[in-house]
PDB file with one MODEL, atoms N, CA, C and O in Angstrom:
MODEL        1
ATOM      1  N   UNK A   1      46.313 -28.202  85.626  1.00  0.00           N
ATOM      2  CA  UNK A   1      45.287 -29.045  86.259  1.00  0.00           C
ATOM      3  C   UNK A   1      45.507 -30.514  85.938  1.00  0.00           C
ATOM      4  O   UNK A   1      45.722 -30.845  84.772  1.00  0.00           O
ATOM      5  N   UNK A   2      45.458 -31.505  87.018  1.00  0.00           N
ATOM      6  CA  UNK A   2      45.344 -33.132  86.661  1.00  0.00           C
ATOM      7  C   UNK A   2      44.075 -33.041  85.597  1.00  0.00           C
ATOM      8  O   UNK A   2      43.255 -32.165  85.322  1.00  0.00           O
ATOM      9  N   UNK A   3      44.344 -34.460  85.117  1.00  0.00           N
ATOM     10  CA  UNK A   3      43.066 -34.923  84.721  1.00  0.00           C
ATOM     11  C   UNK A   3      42.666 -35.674  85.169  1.00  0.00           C
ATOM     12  O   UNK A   3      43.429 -36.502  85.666  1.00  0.00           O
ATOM     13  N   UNK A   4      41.050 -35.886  85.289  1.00  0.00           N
ATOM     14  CA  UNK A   4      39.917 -36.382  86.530  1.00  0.00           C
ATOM     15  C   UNK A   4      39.920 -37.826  85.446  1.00  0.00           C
ATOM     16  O   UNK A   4      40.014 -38.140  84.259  1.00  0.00           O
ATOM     17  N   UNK A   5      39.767 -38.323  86.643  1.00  0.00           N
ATOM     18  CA  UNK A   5      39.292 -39.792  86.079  1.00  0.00           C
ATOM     19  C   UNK A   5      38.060 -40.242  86.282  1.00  0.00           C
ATOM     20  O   UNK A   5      37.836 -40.748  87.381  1.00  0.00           O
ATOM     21  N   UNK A   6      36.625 -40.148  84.971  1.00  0.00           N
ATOM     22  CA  UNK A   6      35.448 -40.356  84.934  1.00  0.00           C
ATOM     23  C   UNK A   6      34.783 -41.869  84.946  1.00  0.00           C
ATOM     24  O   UNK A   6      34.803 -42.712  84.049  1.00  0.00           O
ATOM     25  N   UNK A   7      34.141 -41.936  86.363  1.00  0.00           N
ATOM     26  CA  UNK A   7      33.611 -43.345  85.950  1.00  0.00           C
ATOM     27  C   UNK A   7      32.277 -43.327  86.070  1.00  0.00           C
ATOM     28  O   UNK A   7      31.640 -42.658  86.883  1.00  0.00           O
ATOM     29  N   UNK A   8      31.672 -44.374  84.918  1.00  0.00           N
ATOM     30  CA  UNK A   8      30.023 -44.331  84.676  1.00  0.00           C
ATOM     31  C   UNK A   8      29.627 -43.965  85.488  1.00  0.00           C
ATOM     32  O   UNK A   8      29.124 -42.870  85.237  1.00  0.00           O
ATOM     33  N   UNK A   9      29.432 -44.461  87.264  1.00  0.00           N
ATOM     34  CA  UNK A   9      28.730 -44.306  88.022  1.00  0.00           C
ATOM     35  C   UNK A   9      28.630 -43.214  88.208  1.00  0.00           C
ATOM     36  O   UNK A   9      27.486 -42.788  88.365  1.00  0.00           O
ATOM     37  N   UNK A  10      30.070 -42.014  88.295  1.00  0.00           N
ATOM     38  CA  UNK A  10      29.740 -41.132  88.855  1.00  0.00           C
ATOM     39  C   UNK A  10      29.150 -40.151  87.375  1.00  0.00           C
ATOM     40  O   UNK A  10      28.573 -39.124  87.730  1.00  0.00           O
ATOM     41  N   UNK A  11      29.218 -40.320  86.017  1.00  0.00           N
ATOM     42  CA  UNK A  11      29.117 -39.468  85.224  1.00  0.00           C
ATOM     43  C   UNK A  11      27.058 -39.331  84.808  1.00  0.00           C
ATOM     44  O   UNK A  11      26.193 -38.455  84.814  1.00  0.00           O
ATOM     45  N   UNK A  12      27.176 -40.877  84.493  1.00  0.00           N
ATOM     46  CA  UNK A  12      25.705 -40.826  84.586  1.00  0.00           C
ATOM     47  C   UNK A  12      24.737 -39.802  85.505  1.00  0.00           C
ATOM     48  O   UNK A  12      23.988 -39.272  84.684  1.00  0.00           O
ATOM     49  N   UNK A  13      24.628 -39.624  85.971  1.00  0.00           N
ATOM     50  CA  UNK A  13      23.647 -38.702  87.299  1.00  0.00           C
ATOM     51  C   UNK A  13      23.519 -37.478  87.096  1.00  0.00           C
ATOM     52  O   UNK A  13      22.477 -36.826  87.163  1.00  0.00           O
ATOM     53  N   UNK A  14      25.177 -36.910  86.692  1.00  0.00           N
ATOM     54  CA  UNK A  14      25.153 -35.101  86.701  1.00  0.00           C
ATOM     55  C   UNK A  14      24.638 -35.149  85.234  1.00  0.00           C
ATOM     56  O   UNK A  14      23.606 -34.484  85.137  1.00  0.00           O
ATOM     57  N   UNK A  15      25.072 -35.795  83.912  1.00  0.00           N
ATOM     58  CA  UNK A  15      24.637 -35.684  82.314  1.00  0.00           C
ATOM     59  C   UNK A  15      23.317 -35.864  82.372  1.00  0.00           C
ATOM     60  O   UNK A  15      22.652 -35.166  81.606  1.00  0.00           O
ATOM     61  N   UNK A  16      22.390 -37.092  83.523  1.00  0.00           N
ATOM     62  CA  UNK A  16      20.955 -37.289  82.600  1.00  0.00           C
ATOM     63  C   UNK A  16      20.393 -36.169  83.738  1.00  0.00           C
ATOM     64  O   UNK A  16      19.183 -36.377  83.825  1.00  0.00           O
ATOM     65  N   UNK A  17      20.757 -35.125  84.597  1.00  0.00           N
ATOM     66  CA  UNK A  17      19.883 -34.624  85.385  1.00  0.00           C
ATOM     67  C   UNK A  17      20.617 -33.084  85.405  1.00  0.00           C
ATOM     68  O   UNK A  17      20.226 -32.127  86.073  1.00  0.00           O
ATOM     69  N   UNK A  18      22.058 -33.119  84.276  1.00  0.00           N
ATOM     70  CA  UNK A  18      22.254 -31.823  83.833  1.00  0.00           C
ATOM     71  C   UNK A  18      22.705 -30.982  85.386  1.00  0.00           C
ATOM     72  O   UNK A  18      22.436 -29.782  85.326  1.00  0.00           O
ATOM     73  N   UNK A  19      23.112 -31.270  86.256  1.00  0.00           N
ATOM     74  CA  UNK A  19      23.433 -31.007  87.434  1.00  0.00           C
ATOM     75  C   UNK A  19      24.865 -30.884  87.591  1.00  0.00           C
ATOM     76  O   UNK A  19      25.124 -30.800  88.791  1.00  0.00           O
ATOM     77  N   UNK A  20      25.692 -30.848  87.015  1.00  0.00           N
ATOM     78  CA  UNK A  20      27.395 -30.138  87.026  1.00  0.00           C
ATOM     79  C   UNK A  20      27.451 -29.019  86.920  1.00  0.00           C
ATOM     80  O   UNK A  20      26.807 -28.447  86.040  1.00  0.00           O
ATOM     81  N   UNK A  21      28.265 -28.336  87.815  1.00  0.00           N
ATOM     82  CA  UNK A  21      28.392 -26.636  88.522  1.00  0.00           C
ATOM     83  C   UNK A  21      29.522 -26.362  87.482  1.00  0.00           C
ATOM     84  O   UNK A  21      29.783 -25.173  87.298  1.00  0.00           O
ATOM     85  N   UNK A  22      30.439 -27.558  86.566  1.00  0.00           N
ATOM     86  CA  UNK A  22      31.594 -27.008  86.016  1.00  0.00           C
ATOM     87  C   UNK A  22      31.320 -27.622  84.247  1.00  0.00           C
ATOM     88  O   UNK A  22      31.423 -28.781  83.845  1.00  0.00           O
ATOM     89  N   UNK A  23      30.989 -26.504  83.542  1.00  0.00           N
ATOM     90  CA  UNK A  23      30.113 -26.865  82.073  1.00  0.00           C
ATOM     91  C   UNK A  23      31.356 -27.593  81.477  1.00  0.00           C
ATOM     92  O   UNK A  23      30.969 -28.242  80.505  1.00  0.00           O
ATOM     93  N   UNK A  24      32.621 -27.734  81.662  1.00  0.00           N
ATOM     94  CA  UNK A  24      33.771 -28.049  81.035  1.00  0.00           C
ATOM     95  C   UNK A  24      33.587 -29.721  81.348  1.00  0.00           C
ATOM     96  O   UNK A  24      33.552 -30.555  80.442  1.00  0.00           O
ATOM     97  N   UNK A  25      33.461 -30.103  83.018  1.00  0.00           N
ATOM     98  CA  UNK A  25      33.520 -30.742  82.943  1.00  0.00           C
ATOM     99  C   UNK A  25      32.135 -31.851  82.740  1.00  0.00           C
ATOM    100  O   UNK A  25      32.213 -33.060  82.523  1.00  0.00           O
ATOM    101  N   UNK A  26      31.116 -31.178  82.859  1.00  0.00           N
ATOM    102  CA  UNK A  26      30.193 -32.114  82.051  1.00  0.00           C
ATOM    103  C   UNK A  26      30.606 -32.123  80.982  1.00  0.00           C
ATOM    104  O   UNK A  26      30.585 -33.317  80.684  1.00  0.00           O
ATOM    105  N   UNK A  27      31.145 -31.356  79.814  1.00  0.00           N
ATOM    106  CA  UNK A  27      31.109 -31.756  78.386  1.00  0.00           C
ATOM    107  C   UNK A  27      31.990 -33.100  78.298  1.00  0.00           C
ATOM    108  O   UNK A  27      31.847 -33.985  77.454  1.00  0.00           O
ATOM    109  N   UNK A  28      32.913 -33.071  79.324  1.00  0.00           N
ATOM    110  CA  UNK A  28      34.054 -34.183  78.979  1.00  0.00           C
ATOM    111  C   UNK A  28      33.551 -35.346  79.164  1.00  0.00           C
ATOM    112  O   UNK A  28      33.838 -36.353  78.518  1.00  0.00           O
ATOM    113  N   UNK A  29      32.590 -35.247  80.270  1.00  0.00           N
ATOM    114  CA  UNK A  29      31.670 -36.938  80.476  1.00  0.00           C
ATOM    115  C   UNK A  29      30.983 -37.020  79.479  1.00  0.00           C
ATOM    116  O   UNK A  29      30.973 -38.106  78.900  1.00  0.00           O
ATOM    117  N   UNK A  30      30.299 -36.070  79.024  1.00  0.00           N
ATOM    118  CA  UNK A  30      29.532 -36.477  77.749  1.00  0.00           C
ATOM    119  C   UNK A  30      29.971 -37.169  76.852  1.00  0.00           C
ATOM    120  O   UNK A  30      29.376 -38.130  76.364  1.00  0.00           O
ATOM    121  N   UNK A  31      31.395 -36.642  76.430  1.00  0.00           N
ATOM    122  CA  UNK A  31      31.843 -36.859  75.247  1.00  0.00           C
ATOM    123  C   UNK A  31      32.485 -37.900  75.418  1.00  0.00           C
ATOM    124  O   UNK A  31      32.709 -38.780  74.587  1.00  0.00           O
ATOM    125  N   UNK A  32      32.932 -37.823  76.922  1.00  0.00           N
ATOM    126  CA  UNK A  32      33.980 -39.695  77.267  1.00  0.00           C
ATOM    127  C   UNK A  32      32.554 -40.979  77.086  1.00  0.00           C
ATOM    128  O   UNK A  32      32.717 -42.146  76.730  1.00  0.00           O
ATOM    129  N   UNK A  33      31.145 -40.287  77.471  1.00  0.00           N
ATOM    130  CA  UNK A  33      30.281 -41.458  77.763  1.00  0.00           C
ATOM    131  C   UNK A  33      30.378 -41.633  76.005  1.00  0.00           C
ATOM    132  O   UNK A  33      30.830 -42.689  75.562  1.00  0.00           O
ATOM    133  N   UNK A  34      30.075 -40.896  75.367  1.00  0.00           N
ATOM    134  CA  UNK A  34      30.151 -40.743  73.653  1.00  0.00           C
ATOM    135  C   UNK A  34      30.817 -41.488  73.003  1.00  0.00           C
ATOM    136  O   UNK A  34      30.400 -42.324  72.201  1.00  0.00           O
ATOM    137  N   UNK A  35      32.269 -41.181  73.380  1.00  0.00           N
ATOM    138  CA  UNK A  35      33.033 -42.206  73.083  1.00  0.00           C
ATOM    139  C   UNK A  35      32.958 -43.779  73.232  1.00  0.00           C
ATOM    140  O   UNK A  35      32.821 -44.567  72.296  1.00  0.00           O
ATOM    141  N   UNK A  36      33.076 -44.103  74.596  1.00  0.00           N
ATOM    142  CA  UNK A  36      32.594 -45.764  74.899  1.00  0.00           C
ATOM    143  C   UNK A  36      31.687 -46.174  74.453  1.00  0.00           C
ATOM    144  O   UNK A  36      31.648 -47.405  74.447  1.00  0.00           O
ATOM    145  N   UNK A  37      30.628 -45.527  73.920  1.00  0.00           N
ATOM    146  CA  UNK A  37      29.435 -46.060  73.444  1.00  0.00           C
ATOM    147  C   UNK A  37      29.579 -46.205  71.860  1.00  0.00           C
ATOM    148  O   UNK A  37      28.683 -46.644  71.140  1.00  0.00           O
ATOM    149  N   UNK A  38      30.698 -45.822  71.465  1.00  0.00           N
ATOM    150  CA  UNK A  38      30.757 -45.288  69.496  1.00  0.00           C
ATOM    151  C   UNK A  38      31.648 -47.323  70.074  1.00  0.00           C
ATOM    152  O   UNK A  38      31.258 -48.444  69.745  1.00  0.00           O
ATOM    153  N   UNK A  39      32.847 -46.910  70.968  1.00  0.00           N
ATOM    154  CA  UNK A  39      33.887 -48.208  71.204  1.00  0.00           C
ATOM    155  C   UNK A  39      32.850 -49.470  71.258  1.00  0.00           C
ATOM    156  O   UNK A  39      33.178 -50.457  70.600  1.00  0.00           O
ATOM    157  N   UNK A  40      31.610 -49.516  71.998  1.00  0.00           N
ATOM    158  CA  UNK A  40      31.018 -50.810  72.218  1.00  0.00           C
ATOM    159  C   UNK A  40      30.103 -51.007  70.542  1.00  0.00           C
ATOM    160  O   UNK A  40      30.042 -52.090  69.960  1.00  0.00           O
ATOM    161  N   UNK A  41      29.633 -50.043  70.148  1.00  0.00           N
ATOM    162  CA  UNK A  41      28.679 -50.319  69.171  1.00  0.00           C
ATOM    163  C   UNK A  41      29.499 -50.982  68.138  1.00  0.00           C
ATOM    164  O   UNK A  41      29.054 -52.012  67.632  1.00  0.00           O
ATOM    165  N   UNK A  42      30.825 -50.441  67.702  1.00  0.00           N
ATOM    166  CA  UNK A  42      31.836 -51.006  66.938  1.00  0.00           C
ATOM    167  C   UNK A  42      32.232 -52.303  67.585  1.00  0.00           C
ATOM    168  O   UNK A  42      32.287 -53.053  66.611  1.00  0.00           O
ATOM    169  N   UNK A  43      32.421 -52.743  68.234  1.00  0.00           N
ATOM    170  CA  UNK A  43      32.918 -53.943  68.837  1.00  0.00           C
ATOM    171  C   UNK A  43      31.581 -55.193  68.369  1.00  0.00           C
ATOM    172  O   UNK A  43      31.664 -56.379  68.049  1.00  0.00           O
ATOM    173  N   UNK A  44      30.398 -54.252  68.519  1.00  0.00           N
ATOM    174  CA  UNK A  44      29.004 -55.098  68.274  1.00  0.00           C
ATOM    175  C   UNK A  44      28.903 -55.290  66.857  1.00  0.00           C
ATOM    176  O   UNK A  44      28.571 -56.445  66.588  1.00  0.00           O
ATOM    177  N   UNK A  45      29.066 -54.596  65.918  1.00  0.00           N
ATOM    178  CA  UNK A  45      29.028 -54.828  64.251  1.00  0.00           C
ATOM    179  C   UNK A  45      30.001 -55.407  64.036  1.00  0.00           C
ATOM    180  O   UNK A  45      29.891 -55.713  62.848  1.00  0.00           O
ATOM    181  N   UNK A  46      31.223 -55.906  64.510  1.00  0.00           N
ATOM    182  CA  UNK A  46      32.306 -56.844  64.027  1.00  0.00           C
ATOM    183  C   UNK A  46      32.103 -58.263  64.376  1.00  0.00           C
ATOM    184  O   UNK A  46      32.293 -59.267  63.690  1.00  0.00           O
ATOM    185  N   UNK A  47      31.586 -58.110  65.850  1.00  0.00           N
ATOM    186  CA  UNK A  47      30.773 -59.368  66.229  1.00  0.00           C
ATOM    187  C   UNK A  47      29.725 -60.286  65.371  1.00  0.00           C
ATOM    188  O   UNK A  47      29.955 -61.417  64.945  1.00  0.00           O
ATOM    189  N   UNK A  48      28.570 -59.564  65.224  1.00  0.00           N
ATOM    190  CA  UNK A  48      27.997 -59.612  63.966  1.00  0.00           C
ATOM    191  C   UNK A  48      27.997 -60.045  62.410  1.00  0.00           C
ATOM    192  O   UNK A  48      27.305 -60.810  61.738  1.00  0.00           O
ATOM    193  N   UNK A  49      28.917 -59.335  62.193  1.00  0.00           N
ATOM    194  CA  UNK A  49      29.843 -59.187  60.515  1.00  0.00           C
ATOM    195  C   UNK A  49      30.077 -60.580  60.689  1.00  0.00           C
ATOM    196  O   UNK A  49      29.527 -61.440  60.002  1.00  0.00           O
ATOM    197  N   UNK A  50      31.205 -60.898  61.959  1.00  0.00           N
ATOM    198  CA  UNK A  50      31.997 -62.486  61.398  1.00  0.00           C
ATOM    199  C   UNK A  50      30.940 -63.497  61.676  1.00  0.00           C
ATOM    200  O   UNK A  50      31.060 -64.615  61.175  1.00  0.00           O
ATOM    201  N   UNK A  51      29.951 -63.221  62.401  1.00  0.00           N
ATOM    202  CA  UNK A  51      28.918 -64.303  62.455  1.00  0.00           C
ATOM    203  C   UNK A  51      27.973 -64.497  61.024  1.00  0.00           C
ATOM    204  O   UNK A  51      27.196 -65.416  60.764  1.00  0.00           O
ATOM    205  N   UNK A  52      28.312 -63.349  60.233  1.00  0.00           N
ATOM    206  CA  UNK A  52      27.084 -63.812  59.536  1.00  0.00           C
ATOM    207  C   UNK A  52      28.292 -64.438  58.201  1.00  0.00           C
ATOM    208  O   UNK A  52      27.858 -65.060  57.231  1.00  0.00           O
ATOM    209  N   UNK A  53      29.851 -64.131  58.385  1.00  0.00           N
ATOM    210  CA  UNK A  53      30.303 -64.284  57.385  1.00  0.00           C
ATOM    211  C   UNK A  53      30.663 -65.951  57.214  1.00  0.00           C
ATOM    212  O   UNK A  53      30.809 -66.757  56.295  1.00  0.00           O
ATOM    213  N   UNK A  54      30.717 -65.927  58.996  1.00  0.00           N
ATOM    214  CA  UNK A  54      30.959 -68.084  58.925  1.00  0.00           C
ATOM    215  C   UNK A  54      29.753 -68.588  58.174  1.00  0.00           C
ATOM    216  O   UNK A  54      29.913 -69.420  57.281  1.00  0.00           O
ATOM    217  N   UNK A  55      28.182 -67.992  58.576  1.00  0.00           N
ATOM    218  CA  UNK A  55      26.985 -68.801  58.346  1.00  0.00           C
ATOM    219  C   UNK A  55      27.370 -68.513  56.761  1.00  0.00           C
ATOM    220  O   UNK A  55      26.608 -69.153  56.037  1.00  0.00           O
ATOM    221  N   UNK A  56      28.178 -67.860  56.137  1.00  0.00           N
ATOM    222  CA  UNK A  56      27.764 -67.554  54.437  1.00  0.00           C
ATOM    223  C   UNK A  56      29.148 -68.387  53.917  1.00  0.00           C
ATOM    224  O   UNK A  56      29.225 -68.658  52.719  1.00  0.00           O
ATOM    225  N   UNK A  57      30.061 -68.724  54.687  1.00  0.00           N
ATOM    226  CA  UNK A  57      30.845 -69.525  54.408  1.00  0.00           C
ATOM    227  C   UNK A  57      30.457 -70.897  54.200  1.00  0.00           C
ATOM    228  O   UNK A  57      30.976 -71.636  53.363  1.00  0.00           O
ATOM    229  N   UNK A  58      29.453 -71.240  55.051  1.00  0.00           N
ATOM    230  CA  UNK A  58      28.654 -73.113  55.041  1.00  0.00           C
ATOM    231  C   UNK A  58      28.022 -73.664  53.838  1.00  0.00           C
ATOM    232  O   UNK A  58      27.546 -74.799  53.856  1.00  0.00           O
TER     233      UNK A  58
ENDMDL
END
């Protein structure tokens, strides 16, 4: 089998309304939406971190 290429638009809808006929492939949106969201939150605490480390540098 290819692998499907998941994008928000289409993943959002079947996960918050639980509406995918194929349980495999809801788990994979789940876990791909899972992922990007672990990728942005990390991206947000480094952001953070160096901001507070310049203000403690002054």
């Amino acid at each position: 089998m290819a692998p499907r290429v998941y994008r928000e638009a289409d993943m959002v809808p079947s996960i918050h309304l639980g509406a995918s006929a194929d349980p495999d492939e809801f788990a994979a949106a789940e876990l791909l939406l899972a992922w990007t969201g672990r990728l942005s939150c990390r991206a947000g605490r480094r952001r953070r971190g160096e901001r507070l480390r310049r203000r403690s540098l002054r």
